[in-house]
N, CA and C of each residue as an Amber inpcrd file, in Angstrom:
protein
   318
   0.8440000  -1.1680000   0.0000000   0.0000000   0.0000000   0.0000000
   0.8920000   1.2340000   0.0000000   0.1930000   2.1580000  -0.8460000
   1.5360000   3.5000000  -0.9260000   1.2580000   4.1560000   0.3310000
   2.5090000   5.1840000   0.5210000   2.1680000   6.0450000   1.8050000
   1.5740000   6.8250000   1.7790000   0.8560000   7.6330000   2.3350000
   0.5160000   9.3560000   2.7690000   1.2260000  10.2550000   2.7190000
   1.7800000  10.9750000   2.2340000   2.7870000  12.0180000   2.3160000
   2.3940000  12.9320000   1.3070000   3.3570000  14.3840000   2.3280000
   2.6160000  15.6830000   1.6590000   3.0890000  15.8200000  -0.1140000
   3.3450000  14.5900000  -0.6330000   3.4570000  14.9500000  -1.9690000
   1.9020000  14.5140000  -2.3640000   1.8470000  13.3490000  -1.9840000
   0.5610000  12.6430000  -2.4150000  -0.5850000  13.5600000  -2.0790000
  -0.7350000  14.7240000  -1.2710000  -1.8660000  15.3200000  -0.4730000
  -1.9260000  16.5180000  -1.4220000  -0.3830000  17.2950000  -2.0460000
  -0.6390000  18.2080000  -2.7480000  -0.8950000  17.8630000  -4.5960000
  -0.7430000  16.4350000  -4.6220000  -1.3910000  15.5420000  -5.8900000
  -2.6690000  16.0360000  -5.6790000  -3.1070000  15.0220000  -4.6580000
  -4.7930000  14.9200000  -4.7430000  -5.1640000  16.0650000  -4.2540000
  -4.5920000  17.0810000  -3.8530000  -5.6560000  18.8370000  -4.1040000
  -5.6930000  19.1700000  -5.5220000  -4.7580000  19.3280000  -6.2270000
  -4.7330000  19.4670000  -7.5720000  -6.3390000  18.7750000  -8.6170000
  -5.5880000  17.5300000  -7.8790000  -6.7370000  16.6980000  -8.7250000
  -8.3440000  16.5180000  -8.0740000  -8.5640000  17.1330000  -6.9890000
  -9.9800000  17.7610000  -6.5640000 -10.1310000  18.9620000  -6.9390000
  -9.3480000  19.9230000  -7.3040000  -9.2450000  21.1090000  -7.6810000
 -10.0050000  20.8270000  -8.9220000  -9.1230000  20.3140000  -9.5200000
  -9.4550000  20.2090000 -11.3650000 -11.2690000  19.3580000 -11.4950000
 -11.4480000  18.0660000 -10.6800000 -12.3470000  17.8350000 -10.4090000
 -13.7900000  18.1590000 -10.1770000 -13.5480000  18.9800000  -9.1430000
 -14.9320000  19.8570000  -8.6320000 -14.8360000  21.0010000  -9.4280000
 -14.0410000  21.8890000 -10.5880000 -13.9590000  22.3490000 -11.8610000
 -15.0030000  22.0130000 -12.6230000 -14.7690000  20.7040000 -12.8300000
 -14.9250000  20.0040000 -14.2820000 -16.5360000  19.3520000 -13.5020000
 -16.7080000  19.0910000 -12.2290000 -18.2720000  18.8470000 -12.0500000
 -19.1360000  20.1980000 -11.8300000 -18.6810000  21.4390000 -11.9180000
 -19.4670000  22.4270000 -11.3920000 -19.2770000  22.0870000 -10.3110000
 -18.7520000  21.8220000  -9.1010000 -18.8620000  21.8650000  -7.8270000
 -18.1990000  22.6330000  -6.8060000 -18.2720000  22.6780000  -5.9200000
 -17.2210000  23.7580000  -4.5270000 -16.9090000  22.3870000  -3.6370000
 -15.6940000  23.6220000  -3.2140000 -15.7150000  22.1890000  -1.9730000
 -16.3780000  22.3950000  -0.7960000 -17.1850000  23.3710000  -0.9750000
 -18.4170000  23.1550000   0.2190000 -18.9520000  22.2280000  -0.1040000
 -19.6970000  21.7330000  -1.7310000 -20.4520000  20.6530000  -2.1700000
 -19.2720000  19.2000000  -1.2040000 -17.8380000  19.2310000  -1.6940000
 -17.1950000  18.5330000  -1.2000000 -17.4390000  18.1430000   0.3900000
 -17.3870000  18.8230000   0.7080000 -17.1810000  19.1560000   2.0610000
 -18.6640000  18.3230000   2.7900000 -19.4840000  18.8600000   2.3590000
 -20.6610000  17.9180000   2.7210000 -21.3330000  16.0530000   2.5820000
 -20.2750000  16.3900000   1.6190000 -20.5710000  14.8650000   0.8100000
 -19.3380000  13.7890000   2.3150000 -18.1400000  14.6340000   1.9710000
 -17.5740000  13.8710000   2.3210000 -17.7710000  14.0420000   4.5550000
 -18.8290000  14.9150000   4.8990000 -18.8940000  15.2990000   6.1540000
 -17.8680000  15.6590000   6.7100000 -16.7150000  16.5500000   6.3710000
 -15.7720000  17.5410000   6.4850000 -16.0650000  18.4690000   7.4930000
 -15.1440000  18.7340000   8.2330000 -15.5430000  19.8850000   9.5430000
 -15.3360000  21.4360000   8.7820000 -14.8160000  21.2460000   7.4780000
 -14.5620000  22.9330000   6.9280000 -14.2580000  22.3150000   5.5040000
 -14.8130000  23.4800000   4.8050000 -14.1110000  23.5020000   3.0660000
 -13.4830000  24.1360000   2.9660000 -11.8950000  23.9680000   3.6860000
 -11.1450000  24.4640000   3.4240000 -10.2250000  22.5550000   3.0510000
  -8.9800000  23.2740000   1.7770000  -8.6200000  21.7790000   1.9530000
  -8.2910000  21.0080000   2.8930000  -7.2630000  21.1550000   3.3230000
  -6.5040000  20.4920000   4.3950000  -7.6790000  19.9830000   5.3850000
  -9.1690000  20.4730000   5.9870000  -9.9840000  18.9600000   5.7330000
 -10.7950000  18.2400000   5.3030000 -10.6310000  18.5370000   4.0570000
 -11.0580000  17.6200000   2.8550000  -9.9360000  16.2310000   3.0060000
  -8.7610000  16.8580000   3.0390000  -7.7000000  15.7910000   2.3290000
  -7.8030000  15.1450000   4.2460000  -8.0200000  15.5730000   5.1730000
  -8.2530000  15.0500000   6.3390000  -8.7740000  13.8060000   6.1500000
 -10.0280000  13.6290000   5.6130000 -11.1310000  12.5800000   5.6090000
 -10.3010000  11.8770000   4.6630000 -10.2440000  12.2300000   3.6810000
  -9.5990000  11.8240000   2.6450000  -8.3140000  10.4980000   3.2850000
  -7.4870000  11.0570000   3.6470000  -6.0730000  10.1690000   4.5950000
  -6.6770000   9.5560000   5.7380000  -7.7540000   9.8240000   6.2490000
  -8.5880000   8.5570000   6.7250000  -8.8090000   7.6540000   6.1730000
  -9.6240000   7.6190000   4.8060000  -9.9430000   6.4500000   3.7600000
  -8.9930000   5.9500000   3.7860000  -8.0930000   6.7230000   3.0050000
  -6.4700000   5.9780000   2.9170000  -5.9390000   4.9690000   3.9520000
  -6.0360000   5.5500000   5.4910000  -5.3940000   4.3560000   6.4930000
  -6.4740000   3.4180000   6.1930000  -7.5720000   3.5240000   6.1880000
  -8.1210000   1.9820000   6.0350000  -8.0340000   1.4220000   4.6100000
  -7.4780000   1.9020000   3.8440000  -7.4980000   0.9280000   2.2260000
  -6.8720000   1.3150000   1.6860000  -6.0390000   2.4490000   1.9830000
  -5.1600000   2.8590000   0.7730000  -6.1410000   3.6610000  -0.4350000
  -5.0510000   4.1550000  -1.7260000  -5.9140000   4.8230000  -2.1550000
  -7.0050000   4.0820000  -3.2880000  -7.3920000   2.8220000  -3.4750000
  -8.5540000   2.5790000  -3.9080000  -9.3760000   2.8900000  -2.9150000
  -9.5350000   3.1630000  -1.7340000 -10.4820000   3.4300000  -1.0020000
 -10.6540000   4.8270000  -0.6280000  -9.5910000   5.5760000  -0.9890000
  -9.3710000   6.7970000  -1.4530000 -10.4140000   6.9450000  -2.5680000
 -10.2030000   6.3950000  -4.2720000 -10.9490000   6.4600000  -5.3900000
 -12.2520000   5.9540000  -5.4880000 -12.3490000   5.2560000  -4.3990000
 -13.8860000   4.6340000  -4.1160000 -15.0000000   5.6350000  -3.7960000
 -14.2850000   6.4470000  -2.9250000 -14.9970000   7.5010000  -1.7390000
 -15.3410000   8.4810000  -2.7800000 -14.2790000   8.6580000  -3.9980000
 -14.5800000   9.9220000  -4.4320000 -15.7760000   9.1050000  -5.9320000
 -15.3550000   8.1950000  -6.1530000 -16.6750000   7.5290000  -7.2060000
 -17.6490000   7.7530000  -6.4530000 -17.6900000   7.5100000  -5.5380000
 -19.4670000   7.3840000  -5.0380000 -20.0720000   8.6890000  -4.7070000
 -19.2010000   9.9380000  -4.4020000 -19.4280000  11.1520000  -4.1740000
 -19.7580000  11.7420000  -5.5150000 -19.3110000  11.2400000  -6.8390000
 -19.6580000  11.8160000  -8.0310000 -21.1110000  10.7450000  -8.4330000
 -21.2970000   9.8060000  -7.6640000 -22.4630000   8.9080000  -8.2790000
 -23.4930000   9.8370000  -7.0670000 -23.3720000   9.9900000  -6.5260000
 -23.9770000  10.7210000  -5.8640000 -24.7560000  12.1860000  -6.2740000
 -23.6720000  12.9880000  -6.8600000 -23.7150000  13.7500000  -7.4950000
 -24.3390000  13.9730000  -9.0570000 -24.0070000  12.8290000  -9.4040000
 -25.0200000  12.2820000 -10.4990000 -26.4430000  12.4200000 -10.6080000
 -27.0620000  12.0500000  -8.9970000 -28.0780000  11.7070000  -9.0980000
 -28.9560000  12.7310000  -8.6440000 -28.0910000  14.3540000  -7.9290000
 -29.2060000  15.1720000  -8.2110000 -28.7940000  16.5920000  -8.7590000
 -29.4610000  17.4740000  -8.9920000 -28.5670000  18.1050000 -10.0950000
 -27.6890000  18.8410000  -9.7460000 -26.8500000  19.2750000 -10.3660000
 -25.6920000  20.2170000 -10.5540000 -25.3110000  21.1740000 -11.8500000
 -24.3680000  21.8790000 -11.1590000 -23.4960000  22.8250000 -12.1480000
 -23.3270000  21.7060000 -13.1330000 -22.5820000  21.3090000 -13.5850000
 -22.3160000  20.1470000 -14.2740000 -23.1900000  19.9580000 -15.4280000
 -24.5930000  19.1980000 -15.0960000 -25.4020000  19.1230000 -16.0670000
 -25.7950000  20.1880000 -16.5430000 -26.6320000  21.3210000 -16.0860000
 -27.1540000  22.5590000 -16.6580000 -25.6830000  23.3200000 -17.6280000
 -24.6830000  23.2920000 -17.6590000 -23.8550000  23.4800000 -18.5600000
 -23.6260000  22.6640000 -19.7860000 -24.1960000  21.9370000 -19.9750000
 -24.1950000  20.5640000 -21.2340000 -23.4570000  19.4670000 -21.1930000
 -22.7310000  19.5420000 -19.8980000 -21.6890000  18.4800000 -19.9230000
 -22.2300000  17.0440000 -19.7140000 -22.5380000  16.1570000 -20.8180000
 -23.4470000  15.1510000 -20.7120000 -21.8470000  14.1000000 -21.2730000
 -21.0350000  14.3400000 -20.6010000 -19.9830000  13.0000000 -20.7900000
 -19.8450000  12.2320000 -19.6660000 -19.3470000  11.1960000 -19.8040000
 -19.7010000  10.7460000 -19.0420000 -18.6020000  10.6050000 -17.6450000
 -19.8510000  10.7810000 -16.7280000 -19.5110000  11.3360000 -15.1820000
 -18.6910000  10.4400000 -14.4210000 -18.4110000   9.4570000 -14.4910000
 -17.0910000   8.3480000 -14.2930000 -16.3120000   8.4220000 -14.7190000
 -16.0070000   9.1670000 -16.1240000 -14.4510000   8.7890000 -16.7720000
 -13.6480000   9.3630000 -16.2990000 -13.3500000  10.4650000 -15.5060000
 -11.9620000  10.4630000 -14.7970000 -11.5740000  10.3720000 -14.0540000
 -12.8750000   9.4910000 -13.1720000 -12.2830000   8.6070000 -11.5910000
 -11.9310000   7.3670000 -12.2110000 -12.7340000   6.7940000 -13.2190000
 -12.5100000   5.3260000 -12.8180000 -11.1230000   5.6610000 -14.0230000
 -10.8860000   6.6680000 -14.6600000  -9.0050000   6.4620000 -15.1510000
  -8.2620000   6.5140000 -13.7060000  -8.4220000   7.3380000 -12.6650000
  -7.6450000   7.4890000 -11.7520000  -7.9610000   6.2230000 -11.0350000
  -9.1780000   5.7310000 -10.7740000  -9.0190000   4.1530000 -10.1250000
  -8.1850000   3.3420000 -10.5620000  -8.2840000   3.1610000 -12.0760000
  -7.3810000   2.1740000 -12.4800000  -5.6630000   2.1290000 -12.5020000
  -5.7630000   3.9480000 -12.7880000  -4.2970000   4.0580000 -12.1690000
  -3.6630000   3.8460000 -11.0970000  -4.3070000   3.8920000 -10.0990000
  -3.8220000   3.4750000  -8.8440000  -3.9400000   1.7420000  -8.4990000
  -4.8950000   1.2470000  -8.8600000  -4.8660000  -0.4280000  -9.3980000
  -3.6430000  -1.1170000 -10.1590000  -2.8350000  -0.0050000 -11.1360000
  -2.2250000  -0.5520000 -11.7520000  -0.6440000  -0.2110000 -10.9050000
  -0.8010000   0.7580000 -10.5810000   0.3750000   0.8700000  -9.5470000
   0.3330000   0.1460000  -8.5630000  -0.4520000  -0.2530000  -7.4040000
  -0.4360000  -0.9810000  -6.4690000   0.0640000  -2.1250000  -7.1010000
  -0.4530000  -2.6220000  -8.5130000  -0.0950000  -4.1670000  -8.4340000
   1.5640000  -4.1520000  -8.6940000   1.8530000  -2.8600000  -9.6830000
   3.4700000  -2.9840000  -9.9340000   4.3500000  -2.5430000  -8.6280000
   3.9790000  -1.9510000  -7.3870000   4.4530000  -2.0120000  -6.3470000
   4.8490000  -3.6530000  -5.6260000   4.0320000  -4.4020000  -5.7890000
   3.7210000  -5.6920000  -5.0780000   5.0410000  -6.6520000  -5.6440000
């Protein structure tokens, strides 16, 4: 399982950054989903490195699939802008990337 470290933490702000971008979202939206004490990052990525001690980061990419299936299901910025692509493809690339690293770690 990879570690936690502040490289990996200023990765995955980037890539919630770009994320909640690309869904119409805030990270207040974040922040709620994931029951965050503040939308500010540092605890976002809090909860976040929780998932992580229990699974590492597929359970990291899990948390954030289900927060966009979630999101899916009622409306958003996102849809009312036309963006009708589809709302998985750049978690489940980042799931698999991290699937494919874990296994070449092993």
């Amino acid at each position: 399982m990879s570690i936690w470290s502040e490289q990996v933490e200023e990765e995955l702000a980037v890539l919630l950054k770009d994320w909640l971008k690309h869904q119409g979202r805030t990270q207040a939206d974040l922040r709620r989903s994931l029951k965050a004490v503040s939308t500010r990052m540092p605890a976002l990525l809090e909860v976040l490195e929780r998932e992580h001690r229990q699974g590492g980061m597929p359970f990291v990419a899990a948390r954030l699939c289900a927060i966009e299936a979630e999101w899916a299901g009622t409306p958003g910025a996102a849809s009312q802008n036309g963006n009708n692509a589809d709302p998985f493809g750049q978690l489940d690339l980042l799931l698999q990337e991290i699937r494919d690293d874990c296994g070449s770690e092993a």
